[in-house]
C-alpha positions as CSV (number, residue, x, y, z in Angstrom):
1,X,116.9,81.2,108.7
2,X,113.9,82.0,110.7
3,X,111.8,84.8,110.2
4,X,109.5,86.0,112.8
5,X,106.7,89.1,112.9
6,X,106.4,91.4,115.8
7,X,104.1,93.9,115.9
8,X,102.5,93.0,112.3
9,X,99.6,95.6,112.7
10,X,102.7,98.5,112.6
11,X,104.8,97.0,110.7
12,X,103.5,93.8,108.1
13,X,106.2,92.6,106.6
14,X,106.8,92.7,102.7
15,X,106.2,89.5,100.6
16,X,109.7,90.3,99.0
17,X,111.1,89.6,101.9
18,X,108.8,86.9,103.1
19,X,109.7,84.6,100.3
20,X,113.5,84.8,100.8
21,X,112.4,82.8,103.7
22,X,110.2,79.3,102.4
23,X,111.1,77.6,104.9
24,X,110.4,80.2,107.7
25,X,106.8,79.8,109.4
26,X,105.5,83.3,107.8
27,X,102.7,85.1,109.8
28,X,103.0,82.0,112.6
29,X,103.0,85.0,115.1
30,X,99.7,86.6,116.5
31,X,99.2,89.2,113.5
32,X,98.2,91.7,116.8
33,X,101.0,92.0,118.9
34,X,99.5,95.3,121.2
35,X,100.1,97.2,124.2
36,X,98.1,95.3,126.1
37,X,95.9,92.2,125.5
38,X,92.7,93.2,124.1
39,X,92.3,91.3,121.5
40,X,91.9,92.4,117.7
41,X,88.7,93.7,116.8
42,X,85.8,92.2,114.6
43,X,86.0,93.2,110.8
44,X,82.9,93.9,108.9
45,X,83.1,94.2,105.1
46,X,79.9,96.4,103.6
47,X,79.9,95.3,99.7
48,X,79.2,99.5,98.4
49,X,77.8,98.0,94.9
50,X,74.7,96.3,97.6
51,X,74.3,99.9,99.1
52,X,73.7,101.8,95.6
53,X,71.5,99.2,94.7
54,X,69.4,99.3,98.1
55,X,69.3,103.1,97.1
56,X,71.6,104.3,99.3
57,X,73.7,107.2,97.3
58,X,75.5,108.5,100.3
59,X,79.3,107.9,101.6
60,X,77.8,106.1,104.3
61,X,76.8,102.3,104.4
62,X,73.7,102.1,106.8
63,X,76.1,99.7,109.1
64,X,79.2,102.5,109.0
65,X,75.9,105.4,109.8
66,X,74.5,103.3,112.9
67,X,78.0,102.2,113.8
68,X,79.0,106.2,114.2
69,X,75.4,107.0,115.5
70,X,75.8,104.4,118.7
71,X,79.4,105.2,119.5
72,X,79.0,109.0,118.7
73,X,76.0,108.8,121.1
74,X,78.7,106.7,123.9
75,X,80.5,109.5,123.5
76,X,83.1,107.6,121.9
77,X,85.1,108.7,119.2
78,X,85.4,107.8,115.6
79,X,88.3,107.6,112.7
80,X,87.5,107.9,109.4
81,X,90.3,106.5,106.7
82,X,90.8,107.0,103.1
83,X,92.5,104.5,101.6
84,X,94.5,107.4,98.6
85,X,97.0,109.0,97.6
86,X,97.6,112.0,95.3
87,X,94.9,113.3,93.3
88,X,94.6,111.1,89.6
89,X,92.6,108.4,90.0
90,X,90.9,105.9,88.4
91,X,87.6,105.0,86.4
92,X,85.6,102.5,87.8
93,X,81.6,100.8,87.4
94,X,79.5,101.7,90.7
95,X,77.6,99.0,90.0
96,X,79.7,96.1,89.2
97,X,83.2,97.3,90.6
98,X,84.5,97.3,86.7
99,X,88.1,99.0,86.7
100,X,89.4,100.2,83.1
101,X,92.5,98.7,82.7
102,X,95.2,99.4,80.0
103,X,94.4,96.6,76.9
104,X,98.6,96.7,76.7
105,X,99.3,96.2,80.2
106,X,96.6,95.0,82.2
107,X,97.3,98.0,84.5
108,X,94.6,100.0,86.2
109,X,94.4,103.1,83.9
110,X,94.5,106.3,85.7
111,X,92.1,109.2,85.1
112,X,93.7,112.9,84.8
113,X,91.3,115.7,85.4
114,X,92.7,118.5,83.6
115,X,92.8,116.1,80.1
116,X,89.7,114.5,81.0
117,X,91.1,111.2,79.7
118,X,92.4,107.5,81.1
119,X,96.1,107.3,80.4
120,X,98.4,103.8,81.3
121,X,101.6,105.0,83.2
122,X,103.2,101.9,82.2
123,X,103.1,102.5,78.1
124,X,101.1,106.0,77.6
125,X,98.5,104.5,75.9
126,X,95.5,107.0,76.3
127,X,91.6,106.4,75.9
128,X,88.6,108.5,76.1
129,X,86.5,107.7,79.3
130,X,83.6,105.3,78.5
131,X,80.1,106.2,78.7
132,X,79.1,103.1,79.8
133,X,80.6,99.8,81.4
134,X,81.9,97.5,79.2
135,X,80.7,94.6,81.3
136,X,77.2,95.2,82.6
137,X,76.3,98.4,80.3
138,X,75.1,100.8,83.5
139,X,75.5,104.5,82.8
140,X,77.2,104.7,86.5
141,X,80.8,104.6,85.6
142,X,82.9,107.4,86.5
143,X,86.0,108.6,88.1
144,X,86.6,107.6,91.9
145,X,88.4,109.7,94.2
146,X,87.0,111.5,97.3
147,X,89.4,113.7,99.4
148,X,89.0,114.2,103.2
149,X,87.4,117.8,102.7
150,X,84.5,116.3,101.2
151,X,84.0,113.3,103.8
152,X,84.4,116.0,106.6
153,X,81.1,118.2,105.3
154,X,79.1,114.6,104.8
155,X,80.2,113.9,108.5
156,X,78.7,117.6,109.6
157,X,75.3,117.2,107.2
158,X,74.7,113.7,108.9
159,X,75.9,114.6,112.5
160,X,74.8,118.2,112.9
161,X,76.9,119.2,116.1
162,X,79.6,116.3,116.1
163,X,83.1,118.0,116.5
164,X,85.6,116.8,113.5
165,X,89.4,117.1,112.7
166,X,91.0,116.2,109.2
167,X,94.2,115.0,109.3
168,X,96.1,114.2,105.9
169,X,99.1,115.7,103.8
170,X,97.4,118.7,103.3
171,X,97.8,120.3,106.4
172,X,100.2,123.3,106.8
173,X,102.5,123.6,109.6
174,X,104.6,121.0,109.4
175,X,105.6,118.4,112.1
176,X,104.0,120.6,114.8
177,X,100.9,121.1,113.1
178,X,100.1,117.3,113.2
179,X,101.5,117.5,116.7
180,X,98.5,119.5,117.2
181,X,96.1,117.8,115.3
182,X,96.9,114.4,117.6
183,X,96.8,116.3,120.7
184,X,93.4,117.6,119.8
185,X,92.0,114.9,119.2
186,X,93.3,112.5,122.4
187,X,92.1,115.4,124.6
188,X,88.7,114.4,123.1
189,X,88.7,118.2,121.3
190,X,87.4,116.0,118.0
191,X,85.2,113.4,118.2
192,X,85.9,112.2,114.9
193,X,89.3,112.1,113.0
194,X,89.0,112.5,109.1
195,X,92.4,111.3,107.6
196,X,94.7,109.4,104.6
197,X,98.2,107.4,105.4
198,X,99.1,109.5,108.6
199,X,96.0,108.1,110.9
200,X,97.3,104.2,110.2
201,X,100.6,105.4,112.3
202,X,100.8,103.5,115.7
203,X,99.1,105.7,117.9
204,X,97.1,104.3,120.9
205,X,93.6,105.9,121.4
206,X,91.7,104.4,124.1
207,X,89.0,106.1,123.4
208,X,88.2,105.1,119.6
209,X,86.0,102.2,119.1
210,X,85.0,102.6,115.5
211,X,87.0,102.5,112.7
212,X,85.4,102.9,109.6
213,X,87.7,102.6,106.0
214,X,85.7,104.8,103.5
215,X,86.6,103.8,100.5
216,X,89.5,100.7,100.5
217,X,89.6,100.6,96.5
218,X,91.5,103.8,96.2
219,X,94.9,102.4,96.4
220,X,93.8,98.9,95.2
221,X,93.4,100.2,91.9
222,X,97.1,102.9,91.0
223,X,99.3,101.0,88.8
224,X,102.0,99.7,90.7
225,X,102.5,96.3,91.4
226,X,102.6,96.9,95.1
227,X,98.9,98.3,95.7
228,X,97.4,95.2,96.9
229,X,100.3,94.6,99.8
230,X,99.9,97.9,100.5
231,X,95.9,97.6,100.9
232,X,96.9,95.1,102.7
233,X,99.6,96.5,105.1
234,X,97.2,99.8,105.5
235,X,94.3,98.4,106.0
236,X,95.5,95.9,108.6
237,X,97.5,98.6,110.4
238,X,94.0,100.7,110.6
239,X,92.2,98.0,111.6
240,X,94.5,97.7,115.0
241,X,93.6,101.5,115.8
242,X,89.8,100.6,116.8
243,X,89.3,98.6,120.3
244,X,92.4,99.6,122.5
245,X,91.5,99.9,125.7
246,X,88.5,98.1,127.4
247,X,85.6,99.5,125.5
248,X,86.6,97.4,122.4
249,X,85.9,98.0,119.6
250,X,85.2,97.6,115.6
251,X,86.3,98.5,112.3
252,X,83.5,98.6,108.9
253,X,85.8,98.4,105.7
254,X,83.5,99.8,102.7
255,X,84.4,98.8,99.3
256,X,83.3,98.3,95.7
257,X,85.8,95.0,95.5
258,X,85.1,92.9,98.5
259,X,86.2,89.4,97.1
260,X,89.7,90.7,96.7
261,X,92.5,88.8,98.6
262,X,93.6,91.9,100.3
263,X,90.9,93.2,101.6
264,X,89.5,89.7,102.2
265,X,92.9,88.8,104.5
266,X,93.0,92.1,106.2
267,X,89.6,91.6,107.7
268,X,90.8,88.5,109.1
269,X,93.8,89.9,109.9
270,X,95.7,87.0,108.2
271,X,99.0,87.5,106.4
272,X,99.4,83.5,105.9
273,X,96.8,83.8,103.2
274,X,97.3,87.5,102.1
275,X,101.4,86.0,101.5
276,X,100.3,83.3,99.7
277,X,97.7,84.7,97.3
278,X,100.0,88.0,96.5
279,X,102.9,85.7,95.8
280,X,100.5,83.6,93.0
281,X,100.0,86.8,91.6
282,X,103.3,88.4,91.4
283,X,104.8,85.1,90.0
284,X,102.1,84.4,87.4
285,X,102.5,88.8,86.0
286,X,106.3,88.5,86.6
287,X,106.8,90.9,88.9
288,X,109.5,90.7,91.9
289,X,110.7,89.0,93.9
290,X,110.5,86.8,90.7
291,X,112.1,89.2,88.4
292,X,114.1,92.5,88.7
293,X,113.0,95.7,88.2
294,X,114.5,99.5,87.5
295,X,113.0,102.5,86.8
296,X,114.2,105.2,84.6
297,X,113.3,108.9,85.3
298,X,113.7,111.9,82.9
299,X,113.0,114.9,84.0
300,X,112.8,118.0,81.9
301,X,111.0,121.4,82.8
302,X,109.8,121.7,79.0
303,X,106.4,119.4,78.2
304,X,107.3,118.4,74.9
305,X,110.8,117.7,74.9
306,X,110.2,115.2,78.1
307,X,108.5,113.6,76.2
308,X,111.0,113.5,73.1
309,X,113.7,112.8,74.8
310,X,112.3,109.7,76.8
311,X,111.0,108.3,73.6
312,X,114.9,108.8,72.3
313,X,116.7,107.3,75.2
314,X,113.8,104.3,75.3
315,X,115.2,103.8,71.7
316,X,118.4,103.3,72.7
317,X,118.1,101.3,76.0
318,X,116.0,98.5,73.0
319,X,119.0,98.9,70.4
320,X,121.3,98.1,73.4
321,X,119.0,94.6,74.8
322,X,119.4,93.6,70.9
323,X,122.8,94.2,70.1
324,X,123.7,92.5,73.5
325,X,121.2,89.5,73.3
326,X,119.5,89.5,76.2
327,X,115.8,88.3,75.1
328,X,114.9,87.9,78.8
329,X,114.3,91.9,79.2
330,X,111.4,93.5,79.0
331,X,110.9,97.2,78.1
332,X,108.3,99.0,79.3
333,X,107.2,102.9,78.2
334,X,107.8,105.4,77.8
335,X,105.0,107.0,79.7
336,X,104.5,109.9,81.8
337,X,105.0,109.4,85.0
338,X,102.0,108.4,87.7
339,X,103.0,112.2,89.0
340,X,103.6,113.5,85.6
341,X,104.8,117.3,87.2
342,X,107.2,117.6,90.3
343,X,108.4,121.1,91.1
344,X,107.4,122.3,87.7
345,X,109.4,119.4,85.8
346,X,107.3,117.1,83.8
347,X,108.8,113.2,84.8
348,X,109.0,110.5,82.5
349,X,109.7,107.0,83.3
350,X,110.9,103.8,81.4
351,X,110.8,100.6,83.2
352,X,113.0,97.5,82.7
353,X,111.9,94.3,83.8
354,X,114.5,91.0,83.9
355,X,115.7,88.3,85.8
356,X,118.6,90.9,86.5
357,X,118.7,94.1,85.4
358,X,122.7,94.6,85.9
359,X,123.4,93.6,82.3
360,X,121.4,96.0,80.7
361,X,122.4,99.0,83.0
362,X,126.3,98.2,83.4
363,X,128.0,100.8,81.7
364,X,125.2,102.7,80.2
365,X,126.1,106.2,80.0
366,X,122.8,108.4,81.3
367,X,122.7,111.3,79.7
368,X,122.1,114.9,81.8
369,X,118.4,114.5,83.2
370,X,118.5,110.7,83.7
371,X,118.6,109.0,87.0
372,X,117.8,105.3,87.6
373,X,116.4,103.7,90.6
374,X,117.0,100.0,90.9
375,X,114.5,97.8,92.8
376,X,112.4,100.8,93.5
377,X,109.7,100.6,96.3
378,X,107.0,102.5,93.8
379,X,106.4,102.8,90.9
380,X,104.1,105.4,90.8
């Protein structure tokens, strides 16, 4: 049938969906369906490898500084997004953009504080964190991660006097907290707004014309097959906050990856050519729509005997895709989960990947502890 697109910057459709549909004219609608007819505004990618290089150490590229400088000084106001979630994150080159990735899995391996070590969420295969960078030898490799406290005292060092508001997870007071945050800032209280996820929400702020995307590798780079839609989905959706009202508007995307199809398509707003490159990729690693997926959860309040038991019933779930033939399914883990403690029970997660998952999973009796998500939207 047909599939049509309203309102992609709120809502960008999912390439699952997309390719149930290969007929339908994906993306043929304006990618910037808004309240009124402004137009979508100009995307400018600053390449943050260039910046360390040109000696530049701060969080600021010299185009996102004199961006915020000249709308700051229009008395415009400013959002700041990070592109992140949760607080592991990854190793990567600040020079090249080099990502450690798992030799097993080709995953993005995530970097725990409190270890101080990389571990691969999809197999628990864990490695010290390299001194150097395996592909152009600098010494400038380390952990990436910056929260919005920290981009908040950078904002106040470089614009003594400018009024800020964060707005991310963090803040306590529930629903009418952010309430309060919004209202704040659309009574011009704030001139700029600090935040994660929440920000990309569809709110309409005339009075924002610069959007500037901190860091857009944060997410690009958590193993889950889904990062690079939702880069995608995120960044476009951010993108359609700057420029609402007649004083226009523009939005600087900083990142350490620029070539990549996501953040290459959401600068041009175009989903044609973000759908067609994520598809490539999901069908050449195997992952849906092209296969199946279900993810198996054990959760235990004692470290050690999570761990036990999910390396037990992983034993079982491969004696029971031998004994019933089914050469087709892939096992993966166990590993800890991406958050390996929820509510002081430590998670553990084995993932089964087929053409149909039903065969393996019909009948299986999960013991107390178990639970089994089929098709999961994360798997993080």
């Amino acid at each position: 049938g047909e599939f049509t697109l309203l309102e992609l910057p709120e809502r960008v459709p999912s390439p699952q969906f997309a390719v149930l549909s290969p007929q339908s004219q994906i993306g043929s609608s304006d990618l910037g369906l808004r309240t009124k007819d402004y137009g979508l505004p100009p995307v400018e990618i600053v390449d943050l490898r260039a910046e360390l290089r040109a000696g530049n150490r701060s969080i600021f590229s010299r185009a996102l500084h004199q961006a915020m400088t000249v709308a700051l000084a229009a008395h415009e106001q400013v959002i700041l997004f990070l592109n992140r979630r949760g607080t592991a994150t990854f190793i990567m080159c600040r020079d090249c953009g080099f990502v450690v990735k798992c030799q097993r899995c080709d995953a993005p391996m995530a970097y725990h504080e409190a270890e101080d070590d990389l571990v691969c969420h999809h197999c628990n295969w864990r490695t010290l964190v390299p001194d150097i960078c395996p592909a152009c030898w600098s010494r400038r490799i380390k952990f990436f991660g910056i929260g919005t406290q920290k981009v908040e005292e950078e904002v106040r060092k470089a614009f003594p006097g400018v009024r800020t508001q964060r707005w991310d997870r963090d803040v306590t007071g529930g629903k009418l907290a952010h309430e309060q945050i919004l209202e704040r800032f659309i009574r011009h209280q704030a001139d700029v707004l600090i935040g994660t996820q929440m920000i990309a929400k569809g709110l309409d702020l005339p009075l924002v014309t610069l959007v500037g995307v901190v860091t857009a590798d944060t997410a690009l780079h958590m193993p889950d097959f889904r990062m690079g839609e939702r880069t995608f989905q995120i960044l476009t959706q951010v993108a359609g906050r700057a420029g609402r009202s007649l004083l226009g508007g523009k939005v600087i995307i900083q990142t350490y990856t620029p070539e990549h199809y996501a953040i290459q398509a959401a600068s041009h707003h175009d989903y044609q050519t973000f759908y067609r490159q994520e598809i490539a990729f999901r069908r050449q690693q195997g992952y849906p729509p092209f296969t199946q997926l279900a993810r198996l959860i054990y959760l235990h309040p004692n470290k050690e005997k999570a761990q036990k038991e999910a390396e037990r019933f992983a034993q079982v779930l491969r004696q029971r895709v031998a004994l019933l033939g089914l050469p087709e399914v892939h096992l993966i883990g166990p590993a800890p989960g991406y958050v390996s403690r929820l509510r002081g029970r430590y998670r553990w997660q084995v993932i089964v990947k087929a053409p149909d998952v039903h065969p393996v999973l019909a009948g299986l009796p999960l013991p107390p502890g178990w639970s089994v998500d089929v098709d999961p939207v994360s798997l993080l």
